[in-house]
N, C-alpha and C positions, 0 to 999 in steps of 0.2 A: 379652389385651392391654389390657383394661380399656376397650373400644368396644363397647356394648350392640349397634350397629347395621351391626357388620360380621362377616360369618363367618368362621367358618373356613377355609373355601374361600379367601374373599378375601384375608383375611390370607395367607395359603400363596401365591397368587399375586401381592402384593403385595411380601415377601418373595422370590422367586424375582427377580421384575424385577431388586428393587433389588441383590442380590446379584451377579446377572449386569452390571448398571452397573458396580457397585462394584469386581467384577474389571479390568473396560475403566477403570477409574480408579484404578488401583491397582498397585504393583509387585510384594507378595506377595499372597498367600491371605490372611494373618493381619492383613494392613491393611485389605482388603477384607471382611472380619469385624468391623472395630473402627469401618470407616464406615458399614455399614450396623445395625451397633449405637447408633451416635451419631445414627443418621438415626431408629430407632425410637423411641429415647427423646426426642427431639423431639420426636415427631408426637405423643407420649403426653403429654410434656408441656403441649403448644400444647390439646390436644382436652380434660385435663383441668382445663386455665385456660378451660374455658369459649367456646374457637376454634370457630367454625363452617367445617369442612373441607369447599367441595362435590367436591374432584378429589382426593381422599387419594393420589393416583399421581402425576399433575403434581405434585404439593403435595411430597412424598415425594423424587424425584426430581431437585426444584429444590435441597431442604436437603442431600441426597446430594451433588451437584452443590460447595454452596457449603461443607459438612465436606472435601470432596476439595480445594478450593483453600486452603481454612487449613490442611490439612494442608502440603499442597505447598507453601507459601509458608515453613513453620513449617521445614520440613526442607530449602530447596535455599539453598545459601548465594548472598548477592546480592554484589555487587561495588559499592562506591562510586560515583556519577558525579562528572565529572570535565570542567572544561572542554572534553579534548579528544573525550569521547564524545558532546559534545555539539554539534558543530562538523560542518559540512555538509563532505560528502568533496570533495579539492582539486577534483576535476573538476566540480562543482555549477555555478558559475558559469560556465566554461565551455561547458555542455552547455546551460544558459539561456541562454547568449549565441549559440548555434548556433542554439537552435529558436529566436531573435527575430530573428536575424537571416536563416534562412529563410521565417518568415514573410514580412517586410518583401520579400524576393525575389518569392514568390508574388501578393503588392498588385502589383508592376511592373507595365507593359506587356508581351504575352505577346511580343512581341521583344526587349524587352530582358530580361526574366525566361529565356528559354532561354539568351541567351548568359550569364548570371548563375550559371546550372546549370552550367553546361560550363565556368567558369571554377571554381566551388566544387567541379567533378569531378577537375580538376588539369589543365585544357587552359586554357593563359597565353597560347600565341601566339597574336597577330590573324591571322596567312596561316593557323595553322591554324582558329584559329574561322572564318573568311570559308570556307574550304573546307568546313568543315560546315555551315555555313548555308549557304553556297551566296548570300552575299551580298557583293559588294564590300569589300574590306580597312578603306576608310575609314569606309562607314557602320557596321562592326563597332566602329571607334574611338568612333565619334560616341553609336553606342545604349552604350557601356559606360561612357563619360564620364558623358553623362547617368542612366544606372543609377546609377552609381557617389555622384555627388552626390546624387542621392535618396535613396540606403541612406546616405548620412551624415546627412542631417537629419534620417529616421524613426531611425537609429540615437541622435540627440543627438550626435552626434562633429563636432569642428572641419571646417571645410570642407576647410582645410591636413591633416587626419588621411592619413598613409599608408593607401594601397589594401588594404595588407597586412593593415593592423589590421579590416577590413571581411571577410575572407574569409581 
């Protein structure tokens, strides 16, 4: 192999490694033959330009490594981009607009933040939220008014903004 300072032994186990890479990175025998040939004549190359190799295995393995993705790159056909592959899926903003505006729920006051829950769980009525809390019909009103207003300003929305746009 033209390396004064390695065996044969070494070599042969050297070879075995990369071979066994080379297969796991490879889709025939015959590719994996032609990267781990590409990968020796590099190291032959680099060692007799004069390279000081202290890991001839990491070293080996990396060039392995980087012949398997020019390959792969050389052979898989790529596809255009394209403004639309480039564009956040419809639901994006919406799902940002859930976790902000759960957050903003969880800052509340821990009364008005639960009936806030029960309202974003799909429970609208005040008789029935007052009956799960187990608190008066009007101060249900009163804590969801004031929630409500609050999640409009940490929200940025019109004071006038529909309930609905909020939850």
């Amino acid at each position: 192999m033209g390396m004064h300072s390695d065996t044969r032994q070494d070599f042969d186990h050297l070879l075995a490694r990369l071979s066994a890479r080379a297969r796991r990175l490879s889709e025939t025998a015959s590719e994996a033959d032609d990267l781990v040939q590409e990968t020796v004549l590099s190291l032959i190359r680099v060692q007799h330009d004069g390279a000081r190799i202290d890991d001839k295995e990491r070293y080996s393995m990396t060039v392995l490594r980087n012949h398997a993705r020019q390959h792969w790159r050389k052979t898989r056909p790529t596809e255009p981009l394209d403004e639309e592959m480039a564009a956040a899926p419809e639901s994006g903003p919406a799902r940002l607009a859930c976790a902000d505006i759960a957050a903003a729920i969880e800052r509340l006051p821990s009364a008005q933040a639960d009936l806030m829950r029960l309202v974003a769980a799909g429970e609208t009525s005040p008789i029935a939220l007052a009956r799960l809390t187990k608190v008066p019909q009007g101060t249900v009103m009163s804590r969801l008014a004031r929630a409500r207003a609050r999640l409009r300003i940490e929200m940025g929305m019109p004071e006038q903004a529909p309930v609905a746009d909020l939850l």
